[in-house]
C-alpha positions in Angstrom: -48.0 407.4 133.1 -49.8 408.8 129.8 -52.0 411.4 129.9 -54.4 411.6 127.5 -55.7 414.9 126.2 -59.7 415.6 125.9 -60.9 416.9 122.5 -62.4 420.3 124.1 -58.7 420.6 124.9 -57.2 420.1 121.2 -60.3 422.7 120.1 -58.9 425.0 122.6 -55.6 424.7 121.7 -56.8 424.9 117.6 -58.4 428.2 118.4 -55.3 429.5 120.2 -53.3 428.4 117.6 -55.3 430.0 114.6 -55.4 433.7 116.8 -52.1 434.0 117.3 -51.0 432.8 113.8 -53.8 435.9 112.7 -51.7 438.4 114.5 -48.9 437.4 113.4 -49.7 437.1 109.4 -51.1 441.1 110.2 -48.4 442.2 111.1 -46.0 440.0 109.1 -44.3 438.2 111.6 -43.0 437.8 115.2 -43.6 441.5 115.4 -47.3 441.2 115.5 -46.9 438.4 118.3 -45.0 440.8 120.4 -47.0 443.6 120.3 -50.5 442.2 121.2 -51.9 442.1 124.9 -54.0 439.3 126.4 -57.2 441.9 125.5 -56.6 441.7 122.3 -56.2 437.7 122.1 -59.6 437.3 124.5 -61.0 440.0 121.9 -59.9 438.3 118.9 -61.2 434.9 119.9 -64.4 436.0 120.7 -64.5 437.0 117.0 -63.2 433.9 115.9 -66.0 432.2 117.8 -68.5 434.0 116.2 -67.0 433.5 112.5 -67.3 429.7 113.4 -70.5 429.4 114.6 -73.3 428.5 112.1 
């Protein structure tokens, strides 16, 4: 069977998506991906969040 994925799923999955492509255009690459920690992802997204809000 199909499942079907919810749209606060696919926003999730956008925000992920957009923070980890931020780390690694900082750091030029898969190196800034392999440095970061989940702190600084939680951290980063509560940033993003904030940017987004309006």
């Amino acid at each position: 069977s199909k499942k079907s994925t919810s749209i606060s799923e696919i926003k999730k999955a956008v925000v992920y998506g957009n923070v980890l492509g931020s780390f690694a255009v900082e750091k030029y690459g898969l190196d800034g991906l392999l440095r970061i920690k989940n702190g600084d992802i939680s951290k980063r997204i509560k940033i993003y969040e904030k940017m987004i809000r309006f």
